[in-house]
VEXTOR-562047 format. One record per residue (C-alpha): residue number from 1; residue in one letter; x, y, z. Coordinates in steps of 0.02 Angstrom, whole numbers, plus 50000, padded with zeros to 5 digits. Example, Ala and Ser with C-alpha at 12.3 -4.5 7.8 and 13.67 -1.06 7.14 Angstrom:
# residues 2
@seq:1&type:a&east:50615&north:49775&up:50390
@seq:2&type:s&east:50684&north:49947&up:50357
END
This chain:
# residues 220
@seq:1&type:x&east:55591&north:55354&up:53912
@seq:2&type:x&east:55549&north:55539&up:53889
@seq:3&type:x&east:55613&north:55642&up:54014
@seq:4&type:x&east:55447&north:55713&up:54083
@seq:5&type:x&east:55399&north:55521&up:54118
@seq:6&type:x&east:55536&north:55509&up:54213
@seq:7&type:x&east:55522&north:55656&up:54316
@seq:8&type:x&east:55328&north:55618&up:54356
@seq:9&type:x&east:55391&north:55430&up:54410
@seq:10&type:x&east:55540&north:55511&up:54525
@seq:11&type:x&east:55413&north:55632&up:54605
@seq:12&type:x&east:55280&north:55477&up:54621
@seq:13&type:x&east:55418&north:55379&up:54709
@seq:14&type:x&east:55486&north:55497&up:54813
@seq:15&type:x&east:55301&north:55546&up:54875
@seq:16&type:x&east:55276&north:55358&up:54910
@seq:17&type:x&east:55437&north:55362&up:55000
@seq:18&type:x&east:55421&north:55488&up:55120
@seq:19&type:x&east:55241&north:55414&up:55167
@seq:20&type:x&east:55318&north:55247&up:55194
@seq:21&type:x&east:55455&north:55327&up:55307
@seq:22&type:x&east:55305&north:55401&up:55394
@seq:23&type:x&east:55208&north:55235&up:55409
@seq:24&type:x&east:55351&north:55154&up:55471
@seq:25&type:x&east:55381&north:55266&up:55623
@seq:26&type:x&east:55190&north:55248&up:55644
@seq:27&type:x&east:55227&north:55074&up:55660
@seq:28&type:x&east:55356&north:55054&up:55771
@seq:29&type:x&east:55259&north:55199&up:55906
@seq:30&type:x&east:55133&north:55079&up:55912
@seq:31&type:x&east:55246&north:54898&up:55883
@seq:32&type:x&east:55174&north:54822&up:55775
@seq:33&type:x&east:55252&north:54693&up:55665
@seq:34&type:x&east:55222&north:54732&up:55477
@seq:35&type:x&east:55231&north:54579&up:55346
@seq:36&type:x&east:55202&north:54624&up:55163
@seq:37&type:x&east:55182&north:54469&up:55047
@seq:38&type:x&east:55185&north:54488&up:54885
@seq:39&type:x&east:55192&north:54345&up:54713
@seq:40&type:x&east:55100&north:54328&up:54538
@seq:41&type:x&east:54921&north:54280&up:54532
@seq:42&type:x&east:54898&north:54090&up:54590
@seq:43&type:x&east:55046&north:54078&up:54716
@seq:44&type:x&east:54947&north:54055&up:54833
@seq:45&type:x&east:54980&north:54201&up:54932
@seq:46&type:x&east:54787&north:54205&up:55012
@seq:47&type:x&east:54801&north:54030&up:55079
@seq:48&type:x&east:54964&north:54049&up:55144
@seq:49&type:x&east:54897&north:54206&up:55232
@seq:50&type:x&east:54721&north:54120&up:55280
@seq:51&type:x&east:54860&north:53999&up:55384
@seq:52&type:x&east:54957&north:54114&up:55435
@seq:53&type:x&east:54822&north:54212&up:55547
@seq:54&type:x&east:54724&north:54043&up:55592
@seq:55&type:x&east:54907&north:53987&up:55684
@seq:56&type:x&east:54941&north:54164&up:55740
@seq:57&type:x&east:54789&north:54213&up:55810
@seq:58&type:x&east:54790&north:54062&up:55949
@seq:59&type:x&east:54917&north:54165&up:56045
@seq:60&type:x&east:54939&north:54340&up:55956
@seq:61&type:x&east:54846&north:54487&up:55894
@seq:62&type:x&east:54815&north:54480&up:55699
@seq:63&type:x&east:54746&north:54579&up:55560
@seq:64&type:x&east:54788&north:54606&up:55377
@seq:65&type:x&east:54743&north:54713&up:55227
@seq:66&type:x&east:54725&north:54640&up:55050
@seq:67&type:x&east:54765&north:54738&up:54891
@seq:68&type:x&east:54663&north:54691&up:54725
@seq:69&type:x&east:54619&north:54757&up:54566
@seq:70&type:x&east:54447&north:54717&up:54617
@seq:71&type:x&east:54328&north:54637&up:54720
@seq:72&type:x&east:54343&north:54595&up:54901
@seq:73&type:x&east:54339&north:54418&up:54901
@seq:74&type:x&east:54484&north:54380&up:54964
@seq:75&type:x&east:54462&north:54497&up:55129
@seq:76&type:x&east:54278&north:54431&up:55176
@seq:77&type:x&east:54369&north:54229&up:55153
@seq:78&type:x&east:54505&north:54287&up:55264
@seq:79&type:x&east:54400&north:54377&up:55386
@seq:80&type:x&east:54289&north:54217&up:55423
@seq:81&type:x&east:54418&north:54169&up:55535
@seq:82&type:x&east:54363&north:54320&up:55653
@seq:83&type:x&east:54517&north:54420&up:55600
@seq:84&type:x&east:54495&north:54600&up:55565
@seq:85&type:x&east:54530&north:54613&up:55380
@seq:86&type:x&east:54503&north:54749&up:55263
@seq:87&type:x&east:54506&north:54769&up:55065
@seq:88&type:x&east:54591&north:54895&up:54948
@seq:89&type:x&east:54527&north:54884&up:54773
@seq:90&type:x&east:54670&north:54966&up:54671
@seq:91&type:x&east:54556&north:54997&up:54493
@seq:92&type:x&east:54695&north:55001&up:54369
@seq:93&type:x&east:54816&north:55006&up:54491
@seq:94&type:x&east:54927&north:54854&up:54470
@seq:95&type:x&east:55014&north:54876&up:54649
@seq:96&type:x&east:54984&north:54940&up:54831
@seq:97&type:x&east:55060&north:55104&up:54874
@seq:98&type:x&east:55084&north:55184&up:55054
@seq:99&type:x&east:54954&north:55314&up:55037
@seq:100&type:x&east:54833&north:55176&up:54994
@seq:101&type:x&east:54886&north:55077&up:55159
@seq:102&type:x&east:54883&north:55268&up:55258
@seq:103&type:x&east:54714&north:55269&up:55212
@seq:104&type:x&east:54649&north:55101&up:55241
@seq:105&type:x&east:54712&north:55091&up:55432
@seq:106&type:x&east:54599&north:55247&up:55480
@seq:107&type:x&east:54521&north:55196&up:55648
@seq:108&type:x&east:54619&north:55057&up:55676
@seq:109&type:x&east:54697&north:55049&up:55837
@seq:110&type:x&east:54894&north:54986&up:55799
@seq:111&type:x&east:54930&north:54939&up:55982
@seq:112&type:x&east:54811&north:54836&up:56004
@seq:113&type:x&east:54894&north:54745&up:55879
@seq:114&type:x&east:55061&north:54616&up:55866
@seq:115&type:x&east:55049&north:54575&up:55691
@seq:116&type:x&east:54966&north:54668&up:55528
@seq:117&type:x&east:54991&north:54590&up:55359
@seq:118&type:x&east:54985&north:54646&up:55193
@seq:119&type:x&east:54932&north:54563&up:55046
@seq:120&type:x&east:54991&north:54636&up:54897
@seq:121&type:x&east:54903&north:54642&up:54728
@seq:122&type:x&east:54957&north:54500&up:54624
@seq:123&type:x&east:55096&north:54562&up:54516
@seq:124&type:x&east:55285&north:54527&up:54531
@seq:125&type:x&east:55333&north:54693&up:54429
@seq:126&type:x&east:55258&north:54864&up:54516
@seq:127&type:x&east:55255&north:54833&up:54700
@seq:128&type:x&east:55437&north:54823&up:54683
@seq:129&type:x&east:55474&north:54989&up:54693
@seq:130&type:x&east:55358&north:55032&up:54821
@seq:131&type:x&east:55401&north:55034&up:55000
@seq:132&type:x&east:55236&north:55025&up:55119
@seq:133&type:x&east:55334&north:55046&up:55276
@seq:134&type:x&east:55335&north:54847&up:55303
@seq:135&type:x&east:55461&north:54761&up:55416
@seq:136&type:x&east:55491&north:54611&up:55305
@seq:137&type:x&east:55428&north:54589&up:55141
@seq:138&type:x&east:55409&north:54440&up:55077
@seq:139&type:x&east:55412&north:54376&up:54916
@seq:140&type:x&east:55340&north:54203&up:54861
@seq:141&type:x&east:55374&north:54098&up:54720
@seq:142&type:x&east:55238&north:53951&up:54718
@seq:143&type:x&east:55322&north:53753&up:54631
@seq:144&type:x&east:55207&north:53752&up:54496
@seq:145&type:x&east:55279&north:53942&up:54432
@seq:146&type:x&east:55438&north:53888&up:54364
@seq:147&type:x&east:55613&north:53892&up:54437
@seq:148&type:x&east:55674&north:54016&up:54339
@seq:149&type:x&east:55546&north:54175&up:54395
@seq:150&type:x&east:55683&north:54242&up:54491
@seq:151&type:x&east:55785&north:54267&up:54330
@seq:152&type:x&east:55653&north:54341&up:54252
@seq:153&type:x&east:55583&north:54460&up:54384
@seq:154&type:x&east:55753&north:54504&up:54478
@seq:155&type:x&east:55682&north:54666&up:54565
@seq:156&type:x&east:55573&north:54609&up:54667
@seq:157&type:x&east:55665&north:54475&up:54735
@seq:158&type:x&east:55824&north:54605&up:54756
@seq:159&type:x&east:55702&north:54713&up:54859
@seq:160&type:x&east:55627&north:54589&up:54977
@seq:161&type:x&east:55678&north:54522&up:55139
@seq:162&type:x&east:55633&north:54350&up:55126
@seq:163&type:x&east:55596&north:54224&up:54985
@seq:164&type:x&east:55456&north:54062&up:55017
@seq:165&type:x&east:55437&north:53933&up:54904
@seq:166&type:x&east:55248&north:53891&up:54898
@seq:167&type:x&east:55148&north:53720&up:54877
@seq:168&type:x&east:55285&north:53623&up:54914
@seq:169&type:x&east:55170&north:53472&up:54919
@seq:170&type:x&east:55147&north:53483&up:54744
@seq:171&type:x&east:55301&north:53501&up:54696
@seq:172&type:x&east:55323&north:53320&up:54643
@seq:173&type:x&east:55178&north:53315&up:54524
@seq:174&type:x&east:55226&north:53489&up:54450
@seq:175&type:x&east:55393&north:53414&up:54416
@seq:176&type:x&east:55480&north:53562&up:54521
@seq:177&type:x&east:55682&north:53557&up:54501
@seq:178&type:x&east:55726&north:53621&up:54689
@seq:179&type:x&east:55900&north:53638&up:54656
@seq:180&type:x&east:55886&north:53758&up:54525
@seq:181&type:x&east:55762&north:53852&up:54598
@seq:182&type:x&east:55863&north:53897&up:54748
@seq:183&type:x&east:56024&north:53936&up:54629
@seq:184&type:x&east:55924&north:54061&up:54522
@seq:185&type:x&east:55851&north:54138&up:54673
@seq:186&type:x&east:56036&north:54170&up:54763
@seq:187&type:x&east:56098&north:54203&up:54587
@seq:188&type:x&east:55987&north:54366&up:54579
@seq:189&type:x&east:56023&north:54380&up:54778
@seq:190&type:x&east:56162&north:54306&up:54879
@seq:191&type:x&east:56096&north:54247&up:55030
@seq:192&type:x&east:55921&north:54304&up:55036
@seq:193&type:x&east:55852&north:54197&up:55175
@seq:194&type:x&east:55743&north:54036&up:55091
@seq:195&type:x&east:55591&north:53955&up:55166
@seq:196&type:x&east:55491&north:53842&up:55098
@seq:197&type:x&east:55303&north:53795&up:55141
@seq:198&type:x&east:55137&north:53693&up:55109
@seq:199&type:x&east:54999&north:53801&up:55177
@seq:200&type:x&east:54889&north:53660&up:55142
@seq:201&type:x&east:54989&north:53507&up:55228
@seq:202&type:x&east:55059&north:53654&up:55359
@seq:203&type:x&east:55240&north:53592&up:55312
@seq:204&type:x&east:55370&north:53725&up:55360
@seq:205&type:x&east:55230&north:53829&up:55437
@seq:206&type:x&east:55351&north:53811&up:55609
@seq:207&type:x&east:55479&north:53882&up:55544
@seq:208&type:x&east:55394&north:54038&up:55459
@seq:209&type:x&east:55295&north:54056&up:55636
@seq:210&type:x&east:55465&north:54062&up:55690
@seq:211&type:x&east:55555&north:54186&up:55581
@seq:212&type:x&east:55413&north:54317&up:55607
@seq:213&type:x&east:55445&north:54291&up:55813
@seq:214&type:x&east:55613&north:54329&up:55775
@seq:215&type:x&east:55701&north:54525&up:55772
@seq:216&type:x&east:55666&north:54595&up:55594
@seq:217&type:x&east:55788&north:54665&up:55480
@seq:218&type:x&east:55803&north:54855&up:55508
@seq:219&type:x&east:55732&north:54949&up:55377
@seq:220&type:x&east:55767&north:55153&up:55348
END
């Protein structure tokens, strides 16, 4: 890579660091718990969410913000649950950075929330190396993808917090090998925490409810 491509991508990422950093202590002034998700297109990271906030909301304060290349379908399906939802359409942009979250939250009130999400755009490459000031992010690798996406996309799964293993109640049908799916993922990350769900049965939906009551990882 020439070395003026490099230098631009250093000075990108360091920008997109510092505004993270700044997000973050944004965050915790106003404690809020930050959850970025991110997967490849058909994961089913927008039902999983849709779930998430219909469970949440009973007892908590919810709202999320969805990054796509276009459209804002997926904001105005999650917001028919009443949940404050808003879109960022990236363009060409193949990834969510913090400036583009910065931006998005303007007039939000933070304290009045517990939880805000954040949907990522649909890529397993780019939004690894961008930190949006999140408290866990969460990466999600869906039965019908193929066990061995955590060989092939290592970075992301290096970077993130916590792994879930999507459509579980498929994964008969799609023929999904388990076993090796949990080996590749702690083969690319020793003990990255594993949960596994069915957004549309609600199996393991306890136990993530759970693991975002619990005391998040601490993040710089």
């Amino acid at each position: 890579m020439p070395p003026r491509i490099v230098e631009v991508r250093e000075g990108v990422l360091k920008k997109n660091d510092l505004l993270a950093r700044e997000l973050r202590e944004r965050f915790r002034h106003a404690e809020v718990t930050v959850v970025s998700l991110v997967s490849s297109p058909g994961a089913g990271k927008t039902t999983f969410l849709e779930r998430t906030l219909r469970e949440l909301k009973a007892h908590s304060r919810v709202a999320a913000l969805v990054g796509d290349l276009a459209t804002d379908n997926d904001a105005r399906r999650l917001a028919q649950d009443g949940v404050a939802v808003r879109q960022i359409v990236t363009g060409t942009v193949c990834h969510l950075e913090a400036q583009m979250v910065g931006e998005a939250l303007a007039g939000w009130d933070l304290p009045a929330l517990d939880y805000l999400f954040i949907e990522n755009v649909g890529n397993l490459v780019c939004p690894a190396s961008y930190d949006l000031g999140e408290d866990l992010r969460t990466v999600l690798l869906s039965v019908t993808e193929g066990e061995d996406k955590p060989l092939k996309y290592p970075t992301i799964f290096n970077s993130a917090d916590l792994a879930l293993i999507t459509k579980t109640d498929m994964a008969e049908a799609a023929g999904f090998d388990r076993a090796a799916a949990l080996h590749n993922i702690h083969e690319v990350r020793p003990g990255l925490e594993i949960l596994e769900v069915s957004a549309r049965t609600g199996a393991g939906m306890a136990r993530w409810l759970e693991r975002l009551a619990a005391p998040m990882p601490a993040r710089a």
